[in-house]
C-alpha positions in Angstrom: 137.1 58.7 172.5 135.1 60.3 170.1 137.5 63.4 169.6 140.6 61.6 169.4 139.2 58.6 166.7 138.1 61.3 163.8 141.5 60.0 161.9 139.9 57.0 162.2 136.7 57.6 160.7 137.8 58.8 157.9 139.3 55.8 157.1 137.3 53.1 158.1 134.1 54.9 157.9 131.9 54.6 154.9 129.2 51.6 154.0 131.7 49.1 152.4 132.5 45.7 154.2 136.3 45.6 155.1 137.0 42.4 152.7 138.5 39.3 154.2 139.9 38.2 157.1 143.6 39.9 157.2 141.4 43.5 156.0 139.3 42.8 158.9 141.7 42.7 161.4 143.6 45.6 160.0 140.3 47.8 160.4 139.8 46.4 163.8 143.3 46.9 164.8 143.2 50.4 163.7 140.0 51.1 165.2 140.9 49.6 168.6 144.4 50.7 168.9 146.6 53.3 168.2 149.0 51.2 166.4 150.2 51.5 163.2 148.1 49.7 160.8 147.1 50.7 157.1 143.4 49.4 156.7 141.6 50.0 153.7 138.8 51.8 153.3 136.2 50.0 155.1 133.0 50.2 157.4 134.2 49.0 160.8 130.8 47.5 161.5 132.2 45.1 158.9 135.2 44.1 160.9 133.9 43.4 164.0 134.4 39.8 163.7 138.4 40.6 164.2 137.8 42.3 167.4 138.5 39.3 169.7 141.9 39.0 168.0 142.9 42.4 168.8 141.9 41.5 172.0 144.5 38.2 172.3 147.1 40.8 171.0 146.5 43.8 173.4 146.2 40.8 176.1 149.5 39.2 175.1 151.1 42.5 175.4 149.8 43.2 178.8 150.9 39.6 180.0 153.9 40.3 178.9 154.9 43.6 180.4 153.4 41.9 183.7 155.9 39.4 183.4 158.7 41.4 182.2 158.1 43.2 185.6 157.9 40.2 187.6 161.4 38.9 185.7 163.1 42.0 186.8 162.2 41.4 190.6 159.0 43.8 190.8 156.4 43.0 193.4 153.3 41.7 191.9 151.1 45.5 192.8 153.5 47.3 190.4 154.0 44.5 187.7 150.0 44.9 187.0 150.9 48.7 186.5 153.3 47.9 184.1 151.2 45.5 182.6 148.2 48.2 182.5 150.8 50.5 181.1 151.5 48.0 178.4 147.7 48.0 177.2 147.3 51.6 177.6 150.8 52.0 175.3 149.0 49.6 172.6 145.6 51.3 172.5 146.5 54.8 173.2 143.9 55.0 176.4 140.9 55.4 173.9 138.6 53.4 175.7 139.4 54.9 179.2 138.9 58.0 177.4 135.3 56.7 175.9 134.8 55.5 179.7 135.7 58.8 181.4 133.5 60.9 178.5 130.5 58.6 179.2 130.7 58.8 183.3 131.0 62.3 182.9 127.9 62.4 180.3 125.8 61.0 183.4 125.0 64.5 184.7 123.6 65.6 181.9 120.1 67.1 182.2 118.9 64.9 178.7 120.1 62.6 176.0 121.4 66.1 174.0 123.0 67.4 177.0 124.5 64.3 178.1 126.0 63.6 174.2 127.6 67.4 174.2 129.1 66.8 177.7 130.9 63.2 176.4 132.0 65.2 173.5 133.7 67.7 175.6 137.6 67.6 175.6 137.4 68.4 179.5 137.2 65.6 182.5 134.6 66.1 185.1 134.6 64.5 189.1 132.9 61.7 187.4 135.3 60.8 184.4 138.4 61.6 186.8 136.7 58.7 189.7 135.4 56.3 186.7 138.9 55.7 185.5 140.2 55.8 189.3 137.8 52.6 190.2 138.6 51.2 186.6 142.2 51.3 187.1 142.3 50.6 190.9 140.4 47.4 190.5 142.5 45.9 187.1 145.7 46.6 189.1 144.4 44.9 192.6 142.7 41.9 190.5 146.2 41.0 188.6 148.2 41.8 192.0 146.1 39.3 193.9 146.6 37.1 190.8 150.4 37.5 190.8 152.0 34.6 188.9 152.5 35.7 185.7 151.4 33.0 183.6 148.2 33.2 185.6 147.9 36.9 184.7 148.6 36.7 181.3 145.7 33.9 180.9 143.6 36.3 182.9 144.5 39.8 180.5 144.3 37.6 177.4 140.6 36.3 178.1 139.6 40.1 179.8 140.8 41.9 176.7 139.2 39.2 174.6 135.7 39.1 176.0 135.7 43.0 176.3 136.1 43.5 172.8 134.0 40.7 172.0 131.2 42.4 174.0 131.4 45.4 172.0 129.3 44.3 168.6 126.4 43.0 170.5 125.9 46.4 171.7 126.6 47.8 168.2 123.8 45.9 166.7 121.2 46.0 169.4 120.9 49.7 170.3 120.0 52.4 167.9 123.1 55.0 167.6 122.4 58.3 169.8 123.3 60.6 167.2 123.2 60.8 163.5 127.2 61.8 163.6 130.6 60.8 165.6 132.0 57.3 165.7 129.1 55.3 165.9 127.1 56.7 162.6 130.5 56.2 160.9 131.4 52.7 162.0 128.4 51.4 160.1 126.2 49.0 161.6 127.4 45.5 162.3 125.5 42.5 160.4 124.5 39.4 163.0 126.8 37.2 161.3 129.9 39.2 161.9 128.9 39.8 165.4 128.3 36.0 165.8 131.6 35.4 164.9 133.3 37.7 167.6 130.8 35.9 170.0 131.5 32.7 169.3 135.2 33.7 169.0 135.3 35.6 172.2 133.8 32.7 174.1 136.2 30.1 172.5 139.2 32.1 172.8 138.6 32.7 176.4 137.8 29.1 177.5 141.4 28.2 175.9 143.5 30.8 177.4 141.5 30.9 181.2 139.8 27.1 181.4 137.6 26.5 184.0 137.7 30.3 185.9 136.5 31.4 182.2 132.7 30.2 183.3 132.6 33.0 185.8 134.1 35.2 183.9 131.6 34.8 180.8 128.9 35.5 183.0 130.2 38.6 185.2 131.1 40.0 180.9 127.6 39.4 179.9 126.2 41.4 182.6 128.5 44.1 182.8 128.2 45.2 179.4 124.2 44.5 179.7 124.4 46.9 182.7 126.4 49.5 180.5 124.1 48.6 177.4 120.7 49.9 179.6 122.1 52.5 180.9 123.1 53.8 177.7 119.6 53.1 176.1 118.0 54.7 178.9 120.0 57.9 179.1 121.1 58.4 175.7 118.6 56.8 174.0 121.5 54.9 172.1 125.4 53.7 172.1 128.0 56.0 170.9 131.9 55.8 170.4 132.7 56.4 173.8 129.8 54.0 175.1 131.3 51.0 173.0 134.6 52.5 175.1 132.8 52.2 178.4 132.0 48.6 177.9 135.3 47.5 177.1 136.5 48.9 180.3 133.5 47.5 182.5 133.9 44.1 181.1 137.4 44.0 180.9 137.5 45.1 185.2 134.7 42.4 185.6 136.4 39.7 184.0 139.8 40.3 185.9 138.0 39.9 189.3 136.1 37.2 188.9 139.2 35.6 187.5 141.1 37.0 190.3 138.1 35.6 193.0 138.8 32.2 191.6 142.6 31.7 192.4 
C-alpha cells in the first residue's frame, strides 16, 4: 500500500487542510480509491471526515455487482465474488495490499525490520494466507447473507465503518516512521475524526438497522486489536496499517451481520 500510493502523496500530502466539504471527499476519494478524482493539494489528515462517504460509494458499488450477479441467475457463493470484485475494481486492492504488507511485516525481528519487510514489493506465506482468510470470510459472510438487498445493506455499513475506523487510529498512534504514507497524510485533528465517527455510526444504523449494534461493536474491537498490535510491534501505524484495519473491520462487520440473519 505504501509503494503503490506515492502518486498519491504527492498530491494530497503537505500540511494544508483540504477546504470544504466537496475538496474533502475528493482527497478522500483519491486517497481511498483508485478512481479518478482531481483533489487539490491538500493534507489527507484534513479529509478524513469524508471517509465514511467513500465508504457508502465503494459499498453501493459492491451491492450492486452482488446483485447484478444475482439478476443474471448466479448462486449467491459467486455473486459475493463479483461483488468483492466490484470493490477491489473501485479501490484498486490498496488496502488488501496494506493488509498483506503488514501480515508479512509480523516476522520481522524489530520495528525497523518489520517496516522494510511491509515496504517490500514481494508477498510472503503470511501476506499470501492474510488475504486468503480476508477474502474467504467476506465471500462466505455475503453468500450466507444471499438476498441482495440484504447484502448491499451489509457492504454499505462494512465499507462504511471500516473507513470510519481508520482516523481514530490516525490520531491515536504516533506514525512508525518519519516517511511513507503516514508522515505525508498529515495528522488528523479530533474534530474531523469526530465527524467520520459520528458519521460512520449514523450511516451504518440507517443502511443495516438493528444487526448494525453488533456490528459497531465487533468494528471497534477489530481495529483496536489491529491498533495494539501495531503499537506494540511497530511502535506506530503506517500506510499499510491504516490498510489492515479496513480489511479487519470490514471482515468483522460482514459476519456479524451475516451471524444475525
Amino acid at each position: 500500500m505504501e509503494n503503490r500510493m506515492r502518486d498519491e502523496q504527492d498530491t494530497t500530502g503537505g500540511g494544508r487542510e483540504s477546504g470544504g466539504g466537496a475538496a474533502s471527499l475528493r482527497v478522500a476519494a483519491m486517497f481511498l480509491t483508485r478512481l479518478p478524482v482531481r483533489a487539490p493539494h491538500a493534507a489527507v489528515g484534513g479529509a478524513v471526515g469524508a471517509f465514511p462517504l467513500v465508504g457508502l460509494l465503494v459499498g453501493s458499488l459492491g451491492g450492486a455487482g452482488f446483485a447484478l450477479a444475482a439478476a443474471a441467475g448466479l448462486p449467491p457463493l459467486a455473486s459475493a465474488l463479483a461483488a468483492l470484485a466490484a470493490t477491489v475494481l473501485v479501490t484498486g486492492a490498496l488496502h488488501e495490499d496494506g493488509l498483506a504488507d503488514c501480515a508479512d511485516g509480523l516476522a520481522g525481528k524489530g520495528a525497523e525490520d518489520s517496516i522494510r519487510i511491509m515496504r517490500d514489493s514481494h508477498i510472503g506465506a503470511y501476506g499470501v494466507l492474510a488475504l486468503l482468510f480476508s477474502v474467504g470470510l467476506r465471500i462466505a459472510a455475503l453468500a450466507a447473507i444471499a438476498e441482495p438487498g440484504a447484502a448491499l445493506r451489509a457492504l454499505v455499513a462494512a465499507a462504511i465503518l471500516s473507513r470510519a475506523a481508520m482516523p481514530p487510529v490516525m490520531l491515536v498512534l504516533p506514525r512508525a516512521s518519519a516517511d511513507g504514507l503516514a508522515a505525508s497524510a498529515g495528522t488528523p485533528g479530533r474534530g474531523g475524526v469526530a465527524v467520520a465517527v459520528a458519521g460512520g455510526l449514523l450511516l451504518a444504523v440507517v443502511f443495516a438497522g438493528p444487526p448494525a449494534v453488533p456490528a459497531i461493536l465487533v468494528a471497534a474491537l477489530a481495529a483496536s486489536a489491529v491498533a495494539m498490535l501495531a503499537r506494540r510491534r511497530l511502535g506506530g501505524y503506517t500506510g499499510d496499517v491504516l490498510g489492515a484495519v479496513q480489511q479487519a473491520v470490514e471482515t468483522a462487520v460482514l459476519l456479524a451481520i451475516a451471524a444475525t440473519v
